[in-house]
The first five atom37 places (N, CA, C, CB, O) and aatype in JSON, in Angstrom:
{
  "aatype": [20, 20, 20, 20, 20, 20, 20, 20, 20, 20, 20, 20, 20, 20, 20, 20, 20, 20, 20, 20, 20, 20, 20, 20, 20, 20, 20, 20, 20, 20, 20, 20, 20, 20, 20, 20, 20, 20, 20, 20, 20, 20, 20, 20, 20, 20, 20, 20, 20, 20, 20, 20, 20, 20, 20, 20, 20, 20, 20, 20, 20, 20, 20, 20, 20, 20, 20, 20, 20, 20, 20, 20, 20, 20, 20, 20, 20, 20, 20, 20, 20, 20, 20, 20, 20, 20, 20, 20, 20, 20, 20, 20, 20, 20, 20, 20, 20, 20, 20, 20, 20, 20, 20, 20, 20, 20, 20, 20, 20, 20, 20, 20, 20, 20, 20, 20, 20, 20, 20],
  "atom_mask": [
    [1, 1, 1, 1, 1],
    [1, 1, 1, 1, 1],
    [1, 1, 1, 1, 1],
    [1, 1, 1, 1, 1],
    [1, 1, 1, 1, 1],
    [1, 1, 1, 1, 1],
    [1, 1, 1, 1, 1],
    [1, 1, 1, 1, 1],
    [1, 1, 1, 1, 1],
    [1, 1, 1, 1, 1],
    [1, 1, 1, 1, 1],
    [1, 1, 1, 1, 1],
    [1, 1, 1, 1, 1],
    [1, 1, 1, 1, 1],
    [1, 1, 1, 1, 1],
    [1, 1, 1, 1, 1],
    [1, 1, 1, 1, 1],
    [1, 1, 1, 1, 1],
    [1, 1, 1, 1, 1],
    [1, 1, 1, 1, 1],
    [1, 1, 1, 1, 1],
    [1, 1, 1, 1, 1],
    [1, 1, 1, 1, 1],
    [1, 1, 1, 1, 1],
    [1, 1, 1, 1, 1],
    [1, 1, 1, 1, 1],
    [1, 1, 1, 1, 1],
    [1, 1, 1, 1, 1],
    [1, 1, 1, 1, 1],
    [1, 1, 1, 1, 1],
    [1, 1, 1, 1, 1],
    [1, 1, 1, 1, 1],
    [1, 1, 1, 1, 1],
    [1, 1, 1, 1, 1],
    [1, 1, 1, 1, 1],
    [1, 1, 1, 1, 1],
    [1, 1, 1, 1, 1],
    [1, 1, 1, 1, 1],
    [1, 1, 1, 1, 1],
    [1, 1, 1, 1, 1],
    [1, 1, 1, 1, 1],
    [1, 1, 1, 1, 1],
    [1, 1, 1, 1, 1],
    [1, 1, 1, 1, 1],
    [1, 1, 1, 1, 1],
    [1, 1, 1, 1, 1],
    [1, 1, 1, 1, 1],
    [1, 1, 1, 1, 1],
    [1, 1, 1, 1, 1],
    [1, 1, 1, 1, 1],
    [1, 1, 1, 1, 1],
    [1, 1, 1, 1, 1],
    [1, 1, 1, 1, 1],
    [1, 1, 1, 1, 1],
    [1, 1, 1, 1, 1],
    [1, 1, 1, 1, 1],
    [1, 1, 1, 1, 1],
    [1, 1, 1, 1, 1],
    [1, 1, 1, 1, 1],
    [1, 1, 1, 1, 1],
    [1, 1, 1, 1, 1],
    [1, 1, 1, 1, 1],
    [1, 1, 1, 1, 1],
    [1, 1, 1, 1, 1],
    [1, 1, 1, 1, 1],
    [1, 1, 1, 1, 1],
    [1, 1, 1, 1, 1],
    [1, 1, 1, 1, 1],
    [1, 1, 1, 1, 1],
    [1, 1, 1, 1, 1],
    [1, 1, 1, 1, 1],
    [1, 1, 1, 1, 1],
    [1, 1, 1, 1, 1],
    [1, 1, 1, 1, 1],
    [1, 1, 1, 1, 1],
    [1, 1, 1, 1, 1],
    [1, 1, 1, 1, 1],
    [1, 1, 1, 1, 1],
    [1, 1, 1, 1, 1],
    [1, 1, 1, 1, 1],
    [1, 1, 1, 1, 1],
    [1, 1, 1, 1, 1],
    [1, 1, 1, 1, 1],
    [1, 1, 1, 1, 1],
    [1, 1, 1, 1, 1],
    [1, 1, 1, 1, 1],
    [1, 1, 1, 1, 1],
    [1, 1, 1, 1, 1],
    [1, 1, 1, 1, 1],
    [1, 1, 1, 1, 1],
    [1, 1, 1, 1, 1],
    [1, 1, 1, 1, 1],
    [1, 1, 1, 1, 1],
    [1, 1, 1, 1, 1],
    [1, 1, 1, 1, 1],
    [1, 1, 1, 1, 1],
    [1, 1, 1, 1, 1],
    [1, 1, 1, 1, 1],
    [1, 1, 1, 1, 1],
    [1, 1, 1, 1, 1],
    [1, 1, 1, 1, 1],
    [1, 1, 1, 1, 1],
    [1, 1, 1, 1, 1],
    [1, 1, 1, 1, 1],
    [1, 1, 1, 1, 1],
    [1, 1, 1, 1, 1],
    [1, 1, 1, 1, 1],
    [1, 1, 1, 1, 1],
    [1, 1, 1, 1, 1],
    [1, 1, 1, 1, 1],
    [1, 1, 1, 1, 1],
    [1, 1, 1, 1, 1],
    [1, 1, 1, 1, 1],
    [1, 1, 1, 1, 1],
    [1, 1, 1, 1, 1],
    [1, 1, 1, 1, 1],
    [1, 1, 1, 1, 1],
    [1, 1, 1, 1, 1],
    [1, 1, 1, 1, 1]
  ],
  "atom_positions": [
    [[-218.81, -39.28, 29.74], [-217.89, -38.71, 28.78], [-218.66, -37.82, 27.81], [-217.13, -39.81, 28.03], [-218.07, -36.8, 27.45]],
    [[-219.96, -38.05, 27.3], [-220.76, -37.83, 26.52], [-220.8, -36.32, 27.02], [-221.94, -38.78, 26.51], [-220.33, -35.39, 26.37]],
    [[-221.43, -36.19, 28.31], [-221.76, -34.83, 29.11], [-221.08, -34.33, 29.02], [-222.0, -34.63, 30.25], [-221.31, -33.28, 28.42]],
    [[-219.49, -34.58, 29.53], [-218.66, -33.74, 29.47], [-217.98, -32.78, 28.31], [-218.02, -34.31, 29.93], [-217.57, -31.62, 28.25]],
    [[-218.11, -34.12, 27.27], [-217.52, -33.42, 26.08], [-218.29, -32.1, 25.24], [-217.34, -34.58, 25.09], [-217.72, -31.22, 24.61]],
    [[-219.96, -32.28, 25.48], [-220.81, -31.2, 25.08], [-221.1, -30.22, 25.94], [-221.91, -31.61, 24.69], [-221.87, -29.3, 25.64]],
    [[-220.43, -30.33, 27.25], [-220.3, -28.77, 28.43], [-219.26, -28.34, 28.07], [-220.15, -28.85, 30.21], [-218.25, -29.03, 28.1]],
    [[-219.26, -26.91, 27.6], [-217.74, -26.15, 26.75], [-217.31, -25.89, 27.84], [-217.72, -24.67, 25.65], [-216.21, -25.35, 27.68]],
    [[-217.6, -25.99, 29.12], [-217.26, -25.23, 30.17], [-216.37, -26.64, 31.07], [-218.81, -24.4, 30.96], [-215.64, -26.53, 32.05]],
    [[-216.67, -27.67, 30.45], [-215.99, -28.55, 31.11], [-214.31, -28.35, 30.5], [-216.74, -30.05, 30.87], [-213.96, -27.74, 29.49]],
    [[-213.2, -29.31, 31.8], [-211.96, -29.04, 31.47], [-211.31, -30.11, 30.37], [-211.23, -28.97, 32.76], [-211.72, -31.27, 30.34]],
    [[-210.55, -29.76, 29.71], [-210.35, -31.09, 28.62], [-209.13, -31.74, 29.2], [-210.02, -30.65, 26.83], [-208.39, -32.05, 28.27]],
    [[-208.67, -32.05, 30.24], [-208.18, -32.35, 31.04], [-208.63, -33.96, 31.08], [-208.4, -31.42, 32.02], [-208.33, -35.06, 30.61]],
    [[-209.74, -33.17, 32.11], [-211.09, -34.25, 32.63], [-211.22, -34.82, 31.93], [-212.41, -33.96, 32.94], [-211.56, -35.98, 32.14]],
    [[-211.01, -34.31, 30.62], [-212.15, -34.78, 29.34], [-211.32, -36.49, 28.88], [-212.11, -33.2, 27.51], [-211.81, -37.53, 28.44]],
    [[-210.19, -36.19, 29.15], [-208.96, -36.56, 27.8], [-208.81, -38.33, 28.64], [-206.76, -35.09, 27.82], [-208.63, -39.41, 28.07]],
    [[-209.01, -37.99, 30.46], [-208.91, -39.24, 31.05], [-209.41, -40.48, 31.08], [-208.99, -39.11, 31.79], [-208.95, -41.48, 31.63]],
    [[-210.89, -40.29, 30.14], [-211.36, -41.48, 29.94], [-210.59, -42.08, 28.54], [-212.93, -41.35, 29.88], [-210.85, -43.21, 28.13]],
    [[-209.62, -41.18, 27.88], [-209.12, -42.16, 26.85], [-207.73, -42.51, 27.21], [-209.18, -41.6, 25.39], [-207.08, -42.05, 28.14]],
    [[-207.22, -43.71, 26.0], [-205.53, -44.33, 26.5], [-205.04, -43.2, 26.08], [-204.66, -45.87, 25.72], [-205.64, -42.28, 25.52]],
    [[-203.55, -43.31, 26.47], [-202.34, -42.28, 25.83], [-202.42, -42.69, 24.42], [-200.61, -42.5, 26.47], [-202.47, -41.84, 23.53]],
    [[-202.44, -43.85, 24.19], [-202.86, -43.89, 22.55], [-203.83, -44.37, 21.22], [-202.16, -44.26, 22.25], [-203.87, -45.21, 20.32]],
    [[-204.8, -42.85, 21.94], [-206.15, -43.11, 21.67], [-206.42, -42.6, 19.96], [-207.1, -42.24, 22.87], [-206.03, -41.62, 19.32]],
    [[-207.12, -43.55, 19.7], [-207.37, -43.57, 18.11], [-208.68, -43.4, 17.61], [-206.96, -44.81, 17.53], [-209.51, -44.18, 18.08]],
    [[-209.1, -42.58, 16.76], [-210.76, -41.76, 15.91], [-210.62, -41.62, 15.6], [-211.71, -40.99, 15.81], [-209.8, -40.71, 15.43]],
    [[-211.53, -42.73, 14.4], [-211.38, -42.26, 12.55], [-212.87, -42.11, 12.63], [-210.68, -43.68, 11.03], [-213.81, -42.71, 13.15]],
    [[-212.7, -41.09, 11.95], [-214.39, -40.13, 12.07], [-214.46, -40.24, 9.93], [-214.12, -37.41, 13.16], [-213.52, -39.91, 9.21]],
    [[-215.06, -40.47, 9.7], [-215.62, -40.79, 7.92], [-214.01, -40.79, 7.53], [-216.89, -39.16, 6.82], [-213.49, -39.76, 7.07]],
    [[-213.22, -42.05, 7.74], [-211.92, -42.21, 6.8], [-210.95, -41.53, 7.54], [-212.02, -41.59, 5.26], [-209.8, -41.86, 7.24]],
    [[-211.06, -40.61, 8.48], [-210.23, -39.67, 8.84], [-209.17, -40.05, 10.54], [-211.32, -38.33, 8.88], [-209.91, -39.72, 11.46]],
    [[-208.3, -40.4, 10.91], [-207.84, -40.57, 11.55], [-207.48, -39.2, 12.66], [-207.16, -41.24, 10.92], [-207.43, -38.07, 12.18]],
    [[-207.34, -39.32, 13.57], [-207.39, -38.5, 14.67], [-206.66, -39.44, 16.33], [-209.21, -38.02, 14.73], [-207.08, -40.4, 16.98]],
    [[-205.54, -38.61, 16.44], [-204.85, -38.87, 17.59], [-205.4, -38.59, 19.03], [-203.74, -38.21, 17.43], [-206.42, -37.9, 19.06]],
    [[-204.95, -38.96, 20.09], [-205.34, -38.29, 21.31], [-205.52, -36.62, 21.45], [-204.34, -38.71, 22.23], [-206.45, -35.97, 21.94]],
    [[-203.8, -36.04, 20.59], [-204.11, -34.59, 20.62], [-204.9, -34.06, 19.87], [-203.22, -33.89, 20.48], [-205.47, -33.01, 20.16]],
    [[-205.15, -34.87, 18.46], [-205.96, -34.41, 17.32], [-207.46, -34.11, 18.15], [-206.02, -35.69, 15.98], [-208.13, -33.12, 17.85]],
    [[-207.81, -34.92, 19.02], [-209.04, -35.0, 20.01], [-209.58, -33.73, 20.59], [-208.68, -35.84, 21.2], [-210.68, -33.19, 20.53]],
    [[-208.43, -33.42, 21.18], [-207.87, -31.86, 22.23], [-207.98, -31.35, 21.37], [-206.41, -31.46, 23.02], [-208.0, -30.22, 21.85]],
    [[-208.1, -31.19, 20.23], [-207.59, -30.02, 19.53], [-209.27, -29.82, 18.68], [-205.89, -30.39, 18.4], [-209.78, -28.72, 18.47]],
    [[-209.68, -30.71, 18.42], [-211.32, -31.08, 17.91], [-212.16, -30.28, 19.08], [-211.78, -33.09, 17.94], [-212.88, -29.28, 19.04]],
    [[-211.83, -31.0, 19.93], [-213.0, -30.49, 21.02], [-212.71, -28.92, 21.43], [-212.94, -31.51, 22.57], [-213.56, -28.52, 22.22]],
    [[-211.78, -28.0, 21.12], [-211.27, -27.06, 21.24], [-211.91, -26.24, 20.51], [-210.16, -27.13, 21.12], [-212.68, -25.37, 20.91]],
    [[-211.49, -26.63, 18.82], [-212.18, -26.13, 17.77], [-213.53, -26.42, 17.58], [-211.6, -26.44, 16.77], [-213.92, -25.91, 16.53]],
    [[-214.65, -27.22, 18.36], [-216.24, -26.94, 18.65], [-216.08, -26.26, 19.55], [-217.26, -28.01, 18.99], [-217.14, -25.67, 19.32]],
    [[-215.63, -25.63, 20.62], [-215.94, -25.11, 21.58], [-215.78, -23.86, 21.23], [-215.39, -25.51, 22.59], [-216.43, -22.96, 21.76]],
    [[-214.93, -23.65, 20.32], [-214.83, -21.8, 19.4], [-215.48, -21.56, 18.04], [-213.1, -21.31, 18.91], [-215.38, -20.68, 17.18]],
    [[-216.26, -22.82, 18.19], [-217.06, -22.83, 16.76], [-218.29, -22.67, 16.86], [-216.97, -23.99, 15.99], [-218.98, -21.97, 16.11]],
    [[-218.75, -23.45, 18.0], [-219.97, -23.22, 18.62], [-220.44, -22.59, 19.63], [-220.32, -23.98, 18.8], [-219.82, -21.76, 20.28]],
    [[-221.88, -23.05, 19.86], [-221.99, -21.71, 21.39], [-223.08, -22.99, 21.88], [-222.99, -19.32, 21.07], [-223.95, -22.78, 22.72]],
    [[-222.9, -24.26, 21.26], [-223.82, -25.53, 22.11], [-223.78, -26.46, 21.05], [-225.61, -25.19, 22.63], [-223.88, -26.32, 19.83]],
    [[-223.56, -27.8, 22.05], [-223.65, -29.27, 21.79], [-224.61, -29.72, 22.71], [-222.33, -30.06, 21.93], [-224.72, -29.26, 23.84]],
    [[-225.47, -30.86, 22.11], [-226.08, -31.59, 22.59], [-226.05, -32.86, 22.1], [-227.01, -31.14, 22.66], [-226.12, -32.93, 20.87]],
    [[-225.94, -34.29, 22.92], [-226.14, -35.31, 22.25], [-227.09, -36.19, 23.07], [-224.92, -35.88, 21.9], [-227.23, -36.31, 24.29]],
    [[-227.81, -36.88, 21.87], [-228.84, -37.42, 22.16], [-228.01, -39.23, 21.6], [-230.34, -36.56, 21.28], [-227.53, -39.66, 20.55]],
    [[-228.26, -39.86, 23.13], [-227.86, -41.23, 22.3], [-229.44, -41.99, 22.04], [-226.62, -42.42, 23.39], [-230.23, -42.28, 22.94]],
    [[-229.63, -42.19, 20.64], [-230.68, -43.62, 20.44], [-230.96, -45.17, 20.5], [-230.89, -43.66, 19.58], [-232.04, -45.76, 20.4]],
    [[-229.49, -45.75, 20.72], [-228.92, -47.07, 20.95], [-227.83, -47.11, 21.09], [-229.09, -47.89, 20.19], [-227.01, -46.5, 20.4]],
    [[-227.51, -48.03, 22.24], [-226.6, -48.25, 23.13], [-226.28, -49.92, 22.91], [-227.14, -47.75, 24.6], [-227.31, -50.57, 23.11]],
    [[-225.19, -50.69, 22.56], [-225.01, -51.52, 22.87], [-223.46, -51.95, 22.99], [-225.76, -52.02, 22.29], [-222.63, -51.84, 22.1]],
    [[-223.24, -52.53, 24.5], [-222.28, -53.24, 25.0], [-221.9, -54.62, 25.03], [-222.34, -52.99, 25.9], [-222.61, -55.63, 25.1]],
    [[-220.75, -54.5, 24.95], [-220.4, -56.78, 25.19], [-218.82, -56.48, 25.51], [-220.59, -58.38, 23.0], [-218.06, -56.19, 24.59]],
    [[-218.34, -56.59, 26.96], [-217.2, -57.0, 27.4], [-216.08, -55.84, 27.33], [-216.87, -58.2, 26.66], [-215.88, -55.2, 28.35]],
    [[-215.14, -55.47, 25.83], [-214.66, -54.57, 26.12], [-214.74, -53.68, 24.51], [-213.35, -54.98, 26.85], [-213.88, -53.04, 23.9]],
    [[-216.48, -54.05, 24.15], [-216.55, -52.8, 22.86], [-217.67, -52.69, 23.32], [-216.41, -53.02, 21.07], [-218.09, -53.47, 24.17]],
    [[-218.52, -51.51, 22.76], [-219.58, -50.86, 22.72], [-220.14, -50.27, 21.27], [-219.36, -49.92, 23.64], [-219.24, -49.86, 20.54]],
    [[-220.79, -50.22, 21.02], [-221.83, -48.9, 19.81], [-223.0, -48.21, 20.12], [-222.51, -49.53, 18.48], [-223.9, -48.35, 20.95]],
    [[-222.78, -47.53, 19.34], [-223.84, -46.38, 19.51], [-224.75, -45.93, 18.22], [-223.04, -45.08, 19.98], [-224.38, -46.09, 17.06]],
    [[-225.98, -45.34, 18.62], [-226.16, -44.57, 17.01], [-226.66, -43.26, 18.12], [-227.72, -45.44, 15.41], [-227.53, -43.44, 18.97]],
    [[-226.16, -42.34, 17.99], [-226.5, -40.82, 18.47], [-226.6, -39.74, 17.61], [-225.58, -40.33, 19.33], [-225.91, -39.58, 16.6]],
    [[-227.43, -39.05, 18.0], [-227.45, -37.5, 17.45], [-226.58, -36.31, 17.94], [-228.75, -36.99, 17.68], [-226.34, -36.12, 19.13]],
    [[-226.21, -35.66, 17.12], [-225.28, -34.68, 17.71], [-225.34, -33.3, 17.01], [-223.84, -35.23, 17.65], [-224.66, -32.83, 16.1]],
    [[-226.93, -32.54, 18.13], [-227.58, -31.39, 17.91], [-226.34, -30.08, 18.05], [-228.87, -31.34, 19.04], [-225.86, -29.92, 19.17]],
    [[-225.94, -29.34, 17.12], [-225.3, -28.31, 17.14], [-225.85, -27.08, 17.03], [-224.56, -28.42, 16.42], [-226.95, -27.0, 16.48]],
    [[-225.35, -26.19, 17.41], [-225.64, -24.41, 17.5], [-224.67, -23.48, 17.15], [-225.91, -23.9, 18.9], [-223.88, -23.18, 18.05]],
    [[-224.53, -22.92, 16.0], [-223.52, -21.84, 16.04], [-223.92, -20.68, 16.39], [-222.91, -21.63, 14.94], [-225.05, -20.31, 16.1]],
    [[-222.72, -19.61, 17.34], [-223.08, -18.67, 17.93], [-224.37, -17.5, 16.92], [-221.63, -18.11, 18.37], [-224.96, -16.58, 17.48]],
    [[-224.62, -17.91, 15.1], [-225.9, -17.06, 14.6], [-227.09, -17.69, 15.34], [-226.18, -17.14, 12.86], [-228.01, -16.92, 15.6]],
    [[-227.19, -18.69, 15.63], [-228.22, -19.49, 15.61], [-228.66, -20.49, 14.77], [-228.94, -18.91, 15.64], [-229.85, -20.79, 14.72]],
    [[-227.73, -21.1, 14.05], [-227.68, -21.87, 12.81], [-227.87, -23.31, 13.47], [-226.19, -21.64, 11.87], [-227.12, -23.73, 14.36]],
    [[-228.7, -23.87, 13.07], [-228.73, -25.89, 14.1], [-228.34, -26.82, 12.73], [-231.12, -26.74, 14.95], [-228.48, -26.71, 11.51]],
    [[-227.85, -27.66, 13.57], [-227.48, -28.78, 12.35], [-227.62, -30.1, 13.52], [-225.49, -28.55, 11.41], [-227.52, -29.99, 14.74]],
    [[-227.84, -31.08, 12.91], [-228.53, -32.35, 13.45], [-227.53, -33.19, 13.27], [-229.86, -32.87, 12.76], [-227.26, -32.96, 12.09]],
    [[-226.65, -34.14, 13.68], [-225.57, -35.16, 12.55], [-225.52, -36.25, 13.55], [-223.67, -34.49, 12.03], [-225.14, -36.25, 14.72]],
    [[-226.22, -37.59, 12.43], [-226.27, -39.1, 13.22], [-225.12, -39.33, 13.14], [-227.1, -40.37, 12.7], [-224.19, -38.92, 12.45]],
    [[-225.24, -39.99, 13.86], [-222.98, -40.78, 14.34], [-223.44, -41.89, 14.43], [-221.71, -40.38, 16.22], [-224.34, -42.01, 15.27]],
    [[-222.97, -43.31, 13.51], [-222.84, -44.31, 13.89], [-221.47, -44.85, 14.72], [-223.15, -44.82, 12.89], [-220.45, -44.58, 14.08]],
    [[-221.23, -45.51, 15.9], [-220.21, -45.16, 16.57], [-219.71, -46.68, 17.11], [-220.61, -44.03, 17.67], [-220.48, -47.25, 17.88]],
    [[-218.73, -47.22, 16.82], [-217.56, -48.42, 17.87], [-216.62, -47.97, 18.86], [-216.45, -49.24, 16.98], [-215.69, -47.24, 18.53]],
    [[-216.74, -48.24, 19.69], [-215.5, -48.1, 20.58], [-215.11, -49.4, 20.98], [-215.71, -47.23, 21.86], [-215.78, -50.43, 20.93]],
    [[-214.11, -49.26, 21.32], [-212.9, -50.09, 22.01], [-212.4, -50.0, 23.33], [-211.82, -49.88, 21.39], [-212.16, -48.81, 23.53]],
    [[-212.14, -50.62, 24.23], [-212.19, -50.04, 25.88], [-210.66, -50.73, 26.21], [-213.84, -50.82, 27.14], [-210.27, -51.69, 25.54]],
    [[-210.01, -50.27, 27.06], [-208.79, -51.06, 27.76], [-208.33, -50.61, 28.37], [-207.88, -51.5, 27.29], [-207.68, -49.59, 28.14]],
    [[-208.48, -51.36, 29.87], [-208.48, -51.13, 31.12], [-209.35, -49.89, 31.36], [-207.14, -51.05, 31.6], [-208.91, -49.11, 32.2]],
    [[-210.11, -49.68, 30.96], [-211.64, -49.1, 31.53], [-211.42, -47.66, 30.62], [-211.85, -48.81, 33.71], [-212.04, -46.7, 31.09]],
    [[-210.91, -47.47, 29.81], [-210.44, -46.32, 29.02], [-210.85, -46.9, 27.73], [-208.83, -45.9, 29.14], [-211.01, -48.07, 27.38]],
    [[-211.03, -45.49, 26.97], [-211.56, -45.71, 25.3], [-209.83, -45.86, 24.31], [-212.78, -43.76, 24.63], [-208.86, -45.13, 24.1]],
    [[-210.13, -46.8, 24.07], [-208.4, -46.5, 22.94], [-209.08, -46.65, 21.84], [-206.78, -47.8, 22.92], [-208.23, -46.89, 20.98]],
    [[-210.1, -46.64, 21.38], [-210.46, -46.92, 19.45], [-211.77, -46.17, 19.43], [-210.79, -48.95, 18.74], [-212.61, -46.48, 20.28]],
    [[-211.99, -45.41, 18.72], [-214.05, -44.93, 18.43], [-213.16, -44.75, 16.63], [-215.23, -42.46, 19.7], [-212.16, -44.22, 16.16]],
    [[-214.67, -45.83, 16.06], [-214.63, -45.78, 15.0], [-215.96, -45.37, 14.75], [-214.13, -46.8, 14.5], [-216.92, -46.0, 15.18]],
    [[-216.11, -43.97, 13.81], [-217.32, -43.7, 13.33], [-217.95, -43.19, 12.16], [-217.63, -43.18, 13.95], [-217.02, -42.91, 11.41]],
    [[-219.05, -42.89, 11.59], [-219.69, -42.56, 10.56], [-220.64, -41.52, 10.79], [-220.19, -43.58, 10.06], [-221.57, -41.77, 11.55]],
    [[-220.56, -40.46, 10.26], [-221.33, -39.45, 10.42], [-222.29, -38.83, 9.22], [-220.47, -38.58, 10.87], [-221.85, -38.8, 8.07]],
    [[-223.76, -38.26, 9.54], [-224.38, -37.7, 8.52], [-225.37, -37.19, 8.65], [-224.55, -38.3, 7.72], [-226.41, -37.57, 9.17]],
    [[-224.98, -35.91, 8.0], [-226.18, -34.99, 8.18], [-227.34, -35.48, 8.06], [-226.21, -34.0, 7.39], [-227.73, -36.37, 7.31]],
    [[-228.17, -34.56, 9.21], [-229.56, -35.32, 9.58], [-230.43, -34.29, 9.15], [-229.86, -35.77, 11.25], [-231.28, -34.45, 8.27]],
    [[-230.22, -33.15, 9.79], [-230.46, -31.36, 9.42], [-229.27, -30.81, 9.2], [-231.15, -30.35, 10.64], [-228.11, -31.16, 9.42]],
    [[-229.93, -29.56, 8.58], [-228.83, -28.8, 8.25], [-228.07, -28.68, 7.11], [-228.12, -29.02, 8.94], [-228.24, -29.35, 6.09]],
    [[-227.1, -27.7, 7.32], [-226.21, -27.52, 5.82], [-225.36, -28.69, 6.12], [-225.18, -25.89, 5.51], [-225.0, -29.08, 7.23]],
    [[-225.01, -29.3, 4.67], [-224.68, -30.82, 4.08], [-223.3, -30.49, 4.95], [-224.58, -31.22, 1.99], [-223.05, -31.27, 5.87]],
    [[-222.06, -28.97, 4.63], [-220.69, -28.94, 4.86], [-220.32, -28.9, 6.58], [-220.15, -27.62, 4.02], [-219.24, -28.71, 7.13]],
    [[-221.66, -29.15, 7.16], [-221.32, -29.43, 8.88], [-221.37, -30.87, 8.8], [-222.54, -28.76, 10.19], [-221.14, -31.35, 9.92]],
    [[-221.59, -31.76, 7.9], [-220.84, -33.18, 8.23], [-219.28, -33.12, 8.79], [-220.79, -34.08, 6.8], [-218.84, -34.05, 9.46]],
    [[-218.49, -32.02, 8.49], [-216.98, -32.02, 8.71], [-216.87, -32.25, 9.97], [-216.22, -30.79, 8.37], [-215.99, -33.03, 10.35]],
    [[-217.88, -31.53, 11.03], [-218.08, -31.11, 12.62], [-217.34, -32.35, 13.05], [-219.85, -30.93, 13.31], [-216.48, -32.09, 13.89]],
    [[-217.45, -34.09, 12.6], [-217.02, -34.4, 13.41], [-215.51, -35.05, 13.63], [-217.86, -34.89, 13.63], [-215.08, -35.99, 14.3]],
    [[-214.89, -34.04, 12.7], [-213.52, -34.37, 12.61], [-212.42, -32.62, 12.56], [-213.44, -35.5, 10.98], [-211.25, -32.43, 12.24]],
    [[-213.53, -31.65, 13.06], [-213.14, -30.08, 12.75], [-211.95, -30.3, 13.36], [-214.08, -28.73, 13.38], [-211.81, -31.07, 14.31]],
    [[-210.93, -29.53, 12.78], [-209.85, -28.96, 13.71], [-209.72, -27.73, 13.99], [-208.75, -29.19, 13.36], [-208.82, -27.37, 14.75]]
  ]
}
């Protein structure tokens, strides 16, 4: 999911199937729907010209997971910004229905913390 979501070239289609029909991301306080999702990953993909994520810890048990990842950005000047994601998910029936997360600038200008809730 990770891959896919940082290849702009991937379809958000593809993208959208690993989550439920009623998939839920609160990114710093902020709530975000399935379409709110589509519509996020839309608005990096015309915002930027590259994503990269780097995960640093991974841990699973049954049907949640966390993460702490990096999430290297590029705007089409050449501008990079760095932003750690502390990250929960929620799984059911093999699909994501919950990512609860925390984000913060690592590099970069402070106002690309927004990145992970852009619309």
């Amino acid at each position: 999911m990770f891959a896919m979501f940082a290849d702009f070239g991937s379809d958000l289609d593809a993208l959208t199937t690993f989550m439920t029909p009623d998939y839920r991301q609160l990114v710093d306080g902020r709530e975000m729907t399935l379409a709110d999702f589509r519509t996020h990953a839309l608005a990096l993909r015309e915002g930027l010209s590259s994503l990269e994520i780097e995960i640093l810890h991974l841990v699973c048990e049954k049907d949640r997971a966390a993460t702490v990842h990096l999430a290297s950005a590029t705007r089409p000047c050449g501008a990079r910004s760095v932003i750690r994601v502390v990250a929960f998910y929620r799984f059911r029936e093999g699909c994501i229905c919950l990512v609860d997360e925390l984000t913060r600038v690592q590099d970069g200008h402070e106002a690309d913390g927004a990145l992970g809730s852009l619309q």
